[in-house]
N, C-alpha and C positions, 0 to 999 in steps of 0.2 A: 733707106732714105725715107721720111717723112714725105708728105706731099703736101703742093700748096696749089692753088686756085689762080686763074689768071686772068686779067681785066676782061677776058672773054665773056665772062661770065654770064653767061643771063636772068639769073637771082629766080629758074623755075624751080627750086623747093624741092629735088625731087634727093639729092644728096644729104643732105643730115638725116632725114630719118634715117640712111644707109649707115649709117656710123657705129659699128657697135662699140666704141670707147668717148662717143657723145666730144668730139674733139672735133666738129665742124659746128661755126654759130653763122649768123647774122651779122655780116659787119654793115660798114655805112651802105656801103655801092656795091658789096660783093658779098657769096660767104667765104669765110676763112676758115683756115685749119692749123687745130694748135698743134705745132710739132712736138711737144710734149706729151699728148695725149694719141699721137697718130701712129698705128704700128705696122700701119697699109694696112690690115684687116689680118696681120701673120696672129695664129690661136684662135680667131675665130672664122676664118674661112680664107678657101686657095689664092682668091684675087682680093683685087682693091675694090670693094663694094660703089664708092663713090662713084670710080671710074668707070665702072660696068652701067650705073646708071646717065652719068653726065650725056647729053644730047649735042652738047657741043667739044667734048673730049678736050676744057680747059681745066682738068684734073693731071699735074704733074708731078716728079720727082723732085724733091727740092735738093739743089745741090749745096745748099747751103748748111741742110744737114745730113750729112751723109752717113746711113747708120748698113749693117751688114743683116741679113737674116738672124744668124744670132741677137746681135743686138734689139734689134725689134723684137725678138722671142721674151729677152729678158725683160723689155721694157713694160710687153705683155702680160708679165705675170707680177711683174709689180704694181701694175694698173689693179691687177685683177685680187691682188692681196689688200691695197689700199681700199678698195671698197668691200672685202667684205666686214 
């Protein structure tokens, strides 16, 4: 599953730099996370980097888009072919 962020949020800045697929920004009142971009962190590391940093643990699974480890694998390395 992707994840997404929730009105919790406290906007301390400390999650996007964690993001190795740069798929969390600055929205109005919160940050967001593009689920197109979000693999949980599967290919580049064991956990959810966001989540391991968030202070207030409003870093979730989005049910909305419900993806498998594979899927996140594959989504991973076509992230990772489109940029090179």
């Amino acid at each position: 599953m992707a994840l997404y962020i929730t009105d919790e949020c406290i906007n301390c800045d400390v999650c996007e730099p964690e993001c190795p697929n740069g798929a969390i920004t600055q929205g109005e009142e919160i940050y967001l996370i593009n689920h197109e971009l979000c693999t949980e962190c599967v290919g580049h590391y064991k956990t959810s980097q966001c989540v391991d940093v968030c202070p207030v643990d409003c870093i979730l699974s989005d049910p909305g888009h419900p993806e498998t480890q594979e899927q996140l694998q594959r989504k991973y390395q076509t992230l990772i072919q489109q940029s090179a």
